[in-house]
C-alpha positions as CSV (number, residue, x, y, z in Angstrom):
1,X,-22.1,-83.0,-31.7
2,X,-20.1,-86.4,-31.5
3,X,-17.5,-85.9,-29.4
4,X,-14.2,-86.1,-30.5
5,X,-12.7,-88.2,-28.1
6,X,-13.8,-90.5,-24.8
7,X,-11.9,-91.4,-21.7
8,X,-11.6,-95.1,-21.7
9,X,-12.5,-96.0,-17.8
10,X,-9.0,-96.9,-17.0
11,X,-7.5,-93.4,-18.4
12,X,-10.0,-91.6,-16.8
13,X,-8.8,-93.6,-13.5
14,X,-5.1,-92.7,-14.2
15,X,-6.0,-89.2,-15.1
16,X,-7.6,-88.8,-11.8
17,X,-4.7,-90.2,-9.3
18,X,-2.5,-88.3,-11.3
19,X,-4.2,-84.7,-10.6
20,X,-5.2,-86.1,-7.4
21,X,-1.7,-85.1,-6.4
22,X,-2.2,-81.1,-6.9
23,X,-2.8,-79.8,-3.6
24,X,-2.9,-75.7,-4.0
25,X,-5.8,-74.2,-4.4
26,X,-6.4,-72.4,-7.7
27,X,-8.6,-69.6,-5.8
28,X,-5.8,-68.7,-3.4
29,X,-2.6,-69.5,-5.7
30,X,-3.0,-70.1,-8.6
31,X,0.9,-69.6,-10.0
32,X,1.7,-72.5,-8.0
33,X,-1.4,-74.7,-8.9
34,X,-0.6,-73.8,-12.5
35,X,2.7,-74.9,-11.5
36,X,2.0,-78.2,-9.9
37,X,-0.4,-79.3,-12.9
38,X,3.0,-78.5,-15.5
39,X,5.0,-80.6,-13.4
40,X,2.9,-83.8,-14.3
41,X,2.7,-83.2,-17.4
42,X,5.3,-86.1,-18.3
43,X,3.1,-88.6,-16.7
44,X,0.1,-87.9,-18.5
45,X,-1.6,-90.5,-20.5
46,X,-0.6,-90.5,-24.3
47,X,-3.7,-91.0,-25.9
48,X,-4.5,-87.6,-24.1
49,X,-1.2,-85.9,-25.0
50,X,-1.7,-86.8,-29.0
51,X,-5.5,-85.5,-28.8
52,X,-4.5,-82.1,-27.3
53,X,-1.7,-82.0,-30.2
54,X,-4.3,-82.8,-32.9
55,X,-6.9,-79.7,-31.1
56,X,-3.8,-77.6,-31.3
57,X,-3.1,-78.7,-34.8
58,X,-7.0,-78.1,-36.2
59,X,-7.2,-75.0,-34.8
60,X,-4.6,-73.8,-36.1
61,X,-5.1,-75.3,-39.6
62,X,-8.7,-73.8,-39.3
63,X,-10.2,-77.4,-40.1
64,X,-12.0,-77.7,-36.5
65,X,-13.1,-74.8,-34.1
66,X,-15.1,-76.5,-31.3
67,X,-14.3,-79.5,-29.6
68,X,-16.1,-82.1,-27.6
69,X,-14.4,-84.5,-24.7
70,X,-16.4,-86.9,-22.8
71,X,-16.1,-88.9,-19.6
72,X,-13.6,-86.1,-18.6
73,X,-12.1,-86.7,-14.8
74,X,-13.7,-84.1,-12.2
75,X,-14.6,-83.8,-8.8
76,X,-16.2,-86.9,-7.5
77,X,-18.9,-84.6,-4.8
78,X,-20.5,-81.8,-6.7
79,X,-21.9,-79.4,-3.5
80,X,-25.3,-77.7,-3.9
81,X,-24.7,-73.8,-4.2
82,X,-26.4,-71.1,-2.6
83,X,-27.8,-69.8,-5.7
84,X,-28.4,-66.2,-4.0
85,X,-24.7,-66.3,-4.4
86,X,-23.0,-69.4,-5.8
87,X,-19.5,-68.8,-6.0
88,X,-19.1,-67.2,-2.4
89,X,-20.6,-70.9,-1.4
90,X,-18.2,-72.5,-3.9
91,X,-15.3,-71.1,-1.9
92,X,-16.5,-72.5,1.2
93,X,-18.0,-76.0,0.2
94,X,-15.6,-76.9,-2.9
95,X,-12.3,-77.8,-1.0
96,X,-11.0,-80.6,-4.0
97,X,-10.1,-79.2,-7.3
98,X,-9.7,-82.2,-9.5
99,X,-12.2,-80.2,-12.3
100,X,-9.9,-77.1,-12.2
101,X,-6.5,-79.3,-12.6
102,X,-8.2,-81.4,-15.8
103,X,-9.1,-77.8,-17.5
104,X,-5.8,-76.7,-16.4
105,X,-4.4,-79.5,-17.8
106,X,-6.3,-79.5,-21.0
107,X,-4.9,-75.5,-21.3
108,X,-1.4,-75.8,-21.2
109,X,-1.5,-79.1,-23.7
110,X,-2.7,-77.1,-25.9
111,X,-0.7,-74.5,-24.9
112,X,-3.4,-72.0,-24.6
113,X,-2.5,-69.3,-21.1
114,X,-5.6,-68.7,-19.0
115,X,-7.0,-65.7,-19.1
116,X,-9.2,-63.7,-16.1
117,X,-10.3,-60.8,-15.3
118,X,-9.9,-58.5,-12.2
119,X,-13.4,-57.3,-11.4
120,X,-14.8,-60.9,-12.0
121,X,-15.2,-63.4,-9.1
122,X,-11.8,-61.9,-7.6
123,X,-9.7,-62.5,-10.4
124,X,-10.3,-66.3,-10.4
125,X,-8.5,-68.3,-14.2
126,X,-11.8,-70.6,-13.4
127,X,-15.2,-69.3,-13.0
128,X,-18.8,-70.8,-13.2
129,X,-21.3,-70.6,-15.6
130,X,-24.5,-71.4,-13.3
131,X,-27.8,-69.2,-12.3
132,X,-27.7,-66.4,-9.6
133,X,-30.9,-65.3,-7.8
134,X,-31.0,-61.8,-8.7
135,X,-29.9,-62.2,-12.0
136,X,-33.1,-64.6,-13.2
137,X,-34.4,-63.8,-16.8
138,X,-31.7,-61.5,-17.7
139,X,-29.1,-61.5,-20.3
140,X,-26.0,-63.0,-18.6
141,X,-24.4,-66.0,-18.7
142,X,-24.8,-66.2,-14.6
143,X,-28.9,-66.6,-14.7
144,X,-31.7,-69.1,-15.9
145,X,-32.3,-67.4,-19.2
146,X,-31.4,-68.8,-22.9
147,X,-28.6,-66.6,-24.5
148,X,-28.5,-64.9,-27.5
149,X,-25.7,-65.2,-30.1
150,X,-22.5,-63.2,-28.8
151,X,-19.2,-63.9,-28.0
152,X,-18.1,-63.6,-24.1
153,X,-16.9,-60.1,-23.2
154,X,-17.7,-58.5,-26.1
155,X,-17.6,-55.2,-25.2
156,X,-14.8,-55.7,-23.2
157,X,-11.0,-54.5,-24.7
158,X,-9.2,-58.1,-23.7
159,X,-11.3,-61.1,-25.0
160,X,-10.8,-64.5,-24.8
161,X,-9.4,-66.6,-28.0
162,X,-10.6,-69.8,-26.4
163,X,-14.4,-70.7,-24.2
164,X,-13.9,-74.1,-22.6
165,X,-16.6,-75.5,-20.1
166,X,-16.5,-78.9,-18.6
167,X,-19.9,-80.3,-17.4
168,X,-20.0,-80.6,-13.2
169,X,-23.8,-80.7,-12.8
170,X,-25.9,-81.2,-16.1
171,X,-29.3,-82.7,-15.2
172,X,-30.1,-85.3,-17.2
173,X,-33.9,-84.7,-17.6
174,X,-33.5,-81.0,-19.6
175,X,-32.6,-80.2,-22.6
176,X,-30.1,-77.2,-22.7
177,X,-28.0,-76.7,-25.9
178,X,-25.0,-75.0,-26.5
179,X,-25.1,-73.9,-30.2
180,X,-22.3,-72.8,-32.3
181,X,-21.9,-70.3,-35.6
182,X,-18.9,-70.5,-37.3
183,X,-17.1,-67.0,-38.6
184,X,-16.5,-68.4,-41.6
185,X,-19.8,-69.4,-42.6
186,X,-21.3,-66.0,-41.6
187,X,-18.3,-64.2,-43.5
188,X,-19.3,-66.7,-46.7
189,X,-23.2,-65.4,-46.3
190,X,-21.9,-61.9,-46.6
191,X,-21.6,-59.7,-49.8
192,X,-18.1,-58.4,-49.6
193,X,-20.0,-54.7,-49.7
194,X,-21.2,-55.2,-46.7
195,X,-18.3,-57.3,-45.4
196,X,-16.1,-54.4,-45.7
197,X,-18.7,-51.6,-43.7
198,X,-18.3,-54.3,-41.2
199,X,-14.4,-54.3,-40.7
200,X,-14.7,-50.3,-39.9
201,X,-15.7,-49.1,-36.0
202,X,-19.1,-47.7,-36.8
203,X,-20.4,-50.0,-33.9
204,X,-21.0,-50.2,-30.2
205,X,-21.8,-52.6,-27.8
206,X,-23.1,-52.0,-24.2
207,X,-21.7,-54.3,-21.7
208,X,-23.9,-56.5,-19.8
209,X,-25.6,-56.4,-16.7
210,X,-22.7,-58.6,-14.8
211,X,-20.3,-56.8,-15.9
212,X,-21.3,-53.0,-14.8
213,X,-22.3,-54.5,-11.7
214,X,-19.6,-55.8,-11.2
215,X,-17.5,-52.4,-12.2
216,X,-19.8,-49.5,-12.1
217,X,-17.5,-47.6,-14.4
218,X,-18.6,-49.9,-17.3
219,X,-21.6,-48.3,-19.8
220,X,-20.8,-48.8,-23.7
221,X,-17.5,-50.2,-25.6
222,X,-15.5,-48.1,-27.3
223,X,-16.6,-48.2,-31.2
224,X,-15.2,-51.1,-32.9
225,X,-15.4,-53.0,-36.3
226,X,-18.0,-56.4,-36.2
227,X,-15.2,-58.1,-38.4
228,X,-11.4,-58.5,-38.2
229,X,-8.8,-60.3,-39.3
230,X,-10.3,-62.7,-41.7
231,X,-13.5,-63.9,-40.3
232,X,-13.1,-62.6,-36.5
233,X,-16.3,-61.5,-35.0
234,X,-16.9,-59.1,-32.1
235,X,-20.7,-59.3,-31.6
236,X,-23.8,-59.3,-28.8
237,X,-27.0,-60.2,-30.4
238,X,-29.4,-57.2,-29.2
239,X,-26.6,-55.0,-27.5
240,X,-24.5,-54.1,-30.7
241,X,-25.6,-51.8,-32.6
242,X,-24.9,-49.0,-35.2
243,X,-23.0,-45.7,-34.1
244,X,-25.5,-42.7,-34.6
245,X,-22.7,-40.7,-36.5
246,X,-22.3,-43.8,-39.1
247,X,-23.0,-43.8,-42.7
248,X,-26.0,-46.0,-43.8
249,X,-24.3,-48.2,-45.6
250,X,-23.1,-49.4,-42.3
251,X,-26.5,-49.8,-40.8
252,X,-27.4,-52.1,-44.3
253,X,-24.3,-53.9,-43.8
254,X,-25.5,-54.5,-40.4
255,X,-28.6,-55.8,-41.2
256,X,-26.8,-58.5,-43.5
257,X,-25.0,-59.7,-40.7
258,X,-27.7,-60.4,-38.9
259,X,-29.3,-62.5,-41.7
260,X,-26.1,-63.9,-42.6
261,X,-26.0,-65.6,-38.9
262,X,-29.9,-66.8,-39.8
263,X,-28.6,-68.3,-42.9
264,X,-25.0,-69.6,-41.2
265,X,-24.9,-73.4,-40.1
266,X,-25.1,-74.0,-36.5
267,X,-23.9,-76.6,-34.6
268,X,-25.5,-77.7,-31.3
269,X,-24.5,-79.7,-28.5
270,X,-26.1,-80.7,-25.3
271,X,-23.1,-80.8,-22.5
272,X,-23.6,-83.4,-20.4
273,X,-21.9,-84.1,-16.6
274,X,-18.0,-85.1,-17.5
275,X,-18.2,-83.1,-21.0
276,X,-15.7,-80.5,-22.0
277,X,-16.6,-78.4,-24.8
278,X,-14.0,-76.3,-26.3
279,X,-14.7,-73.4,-29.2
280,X,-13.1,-70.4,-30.6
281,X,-14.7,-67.0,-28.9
282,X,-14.0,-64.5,-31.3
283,X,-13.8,-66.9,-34.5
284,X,-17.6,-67.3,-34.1
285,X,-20.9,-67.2,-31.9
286,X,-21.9,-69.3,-29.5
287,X,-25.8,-69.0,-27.5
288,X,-27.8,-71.0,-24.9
289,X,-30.5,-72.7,-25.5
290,X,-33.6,-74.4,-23.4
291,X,-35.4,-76.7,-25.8
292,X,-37.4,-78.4,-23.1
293,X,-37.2,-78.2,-19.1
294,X,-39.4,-80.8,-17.1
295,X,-37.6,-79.3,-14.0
296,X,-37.2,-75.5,-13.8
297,X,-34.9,-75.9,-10.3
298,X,-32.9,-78.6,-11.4
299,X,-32.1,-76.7,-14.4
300,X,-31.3,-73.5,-12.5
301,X,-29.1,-75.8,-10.6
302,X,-27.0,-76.8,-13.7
303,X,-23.1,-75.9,-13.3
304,X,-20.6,-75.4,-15.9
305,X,-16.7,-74.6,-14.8
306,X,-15.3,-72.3,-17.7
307,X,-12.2,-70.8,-18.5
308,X,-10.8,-67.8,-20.8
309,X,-7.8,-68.7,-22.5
310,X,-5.4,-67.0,-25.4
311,X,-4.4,-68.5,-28.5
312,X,-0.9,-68.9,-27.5
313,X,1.8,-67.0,-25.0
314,X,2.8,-64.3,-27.8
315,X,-0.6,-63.0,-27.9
316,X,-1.1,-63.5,-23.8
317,X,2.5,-61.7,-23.6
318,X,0.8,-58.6,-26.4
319,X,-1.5,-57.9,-23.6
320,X,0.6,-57.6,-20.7
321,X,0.3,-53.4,-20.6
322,X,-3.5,-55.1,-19.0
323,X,-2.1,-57.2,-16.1
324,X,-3.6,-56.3,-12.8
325,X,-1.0,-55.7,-10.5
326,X,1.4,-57.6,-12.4
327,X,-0.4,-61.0,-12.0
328,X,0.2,-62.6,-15.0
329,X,-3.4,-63.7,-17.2
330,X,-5.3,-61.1,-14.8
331,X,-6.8,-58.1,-17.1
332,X,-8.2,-54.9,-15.9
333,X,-11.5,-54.4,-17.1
């Protein structure tokens, strides 16, 4: 994808000294990191302020659902992880946070609240999208596989409005795509028959292998609809499927879907160190894809930060009966 705006050297310079002066850790308090990021806000560069108006404004227009920034302002030392358990090193060896104030940044712009989630990675608003050890070849976003089409947390009750990764180590000799299937396009390669089997709960998803290790309580969603709203989808390639007791119109209708994605334009980008890339979660699909890796351990080395956001503070503020323990943002699972 072309991305839809560049940091000109000298904003990406003032950007930097200017969330430079954030000096709360995100891990350990994040109210008052969030805090320290909105009280800059006045000082941030204007070319910046328009752009995050004009995401705000396509979104919710429906003209543009994913996003690309590059030459974004991050941390200037990347550490190397333990990849037997990454983000216990990342607490020890990542002591600046200039990546987490530019994605906190870019979410209250577009005034979009952060989302997490209790049982993952302590609660943290920022969380990593890189290979663990014991995780290799399964389907997760936290190993060295490809991904199918899904949207993140599907099975989960609270999911995210809003993906956004920005690129910390992306190495430059592997080819890993991040591809993109709009809603709309997969609701338009629909019959409306089958369209309407697919707004009813005759399906379940089981949760992935992260998440019921990280809560054992976790097995199978509830049964939910594929579609809402008018082109919503709530999808996991492989680990949806059709409730025993439905009708077999639903199990057709099912089968149309997945064709429907086949048929469905995707768009692909390949996020380089310094990109953000921004899409809607449960307006479409996203995957992960290795077209060609010339280095199998850089690749597992690669390391995307990521946040969960909300489409605005009504809808954070509709799932509040969620909080954990009253922290704001922070869903049980």
């Amino acid at each position: 994808m072309t991305p839809r705006f560049i940091f000109a050297p000298d904003e990406k310079t003032q950007l930097f000294q200017l969330l430079e002066r954030s000096s709360t850790s995100p891990y350990t308090h994040y109210p008052a990191f969030s805090q320290e990021i909105n009280e800059l806000l006045h000082l941030v560069p204007p070319r910046f302020i328009k752009l995050c108006q004009d995401i705000r404004h396509e979104r919710a227009t429906q003209q543009q659902r994913i996003h690309v920034i590059r030459n974004c302002p991050m941390d200037l030392v990347i550490p190397e992880l333990d990849p037997d358990d990454p983000v216990r090193d990342k607490y020890l060896k990542k002591t600046r946070f200039i990546s987490e104030a530019f994605l906190e940044l870019f979410a209250q712009l577009t005034v979009t609240p952060l989302l997490s989630y209790e049982t993952r990675n302590q609660g943290d608003f920022f969380t990593d999208v890189i290979a663990i050890k014991k995780y290799s070849g399964q389907l997760t976003g936290f190993s060295d596989s490809e991904l199918v089409f899904h949207n993140d947390r599907t099975a989960h009750k609270v999911r995210a409005d809003y993906i956004t990764l920005l690129g910390l180590r992306c190495p430059d000799d592997d080819l890993i795509y991040t591809g993109y299937i709009d809603g709309v396009d997969i609701v338009n390669n629909l019959d409306p028959v089958h369209a309407d089997y697919l707004r009813h709960p005759h399906f379940l998803t089981t949760f992935d292998v992260f998440s019921r290790d990280m809560n054992k309580q976790l097995s199978t969603s509830e049964k939910h609809p594929i579609l809402s709203n008018t082109h919503s989808i709530r999808y996991l390639d492989t680990m949806t499927y059709v409730a025993s007791e439905a009708p077999v119109e639903a199990r057709d209708a099912f089968i149309a879907f997945k064709n429907a994605m086949t048929r469905s334009q995707c768009k692909r980008h390949r996020i380089l160190t310094g990109d953000l890339l921004t899409f809607a979660n449960q307006d479409g699909l996203h995957n992960r894809e290795k077209i060609d890796i010339l280095n199998p351990h850089s690749a597992a080395s690669r390391w995307l930060l990521k946040t969960y956001a909300f489409k605005d503070s009504p809808t954070a503020e509709s799932f509040k009966p969620f909080w954990s323990n009253n922290r704001t943002g922070c869903v049980i699972d």
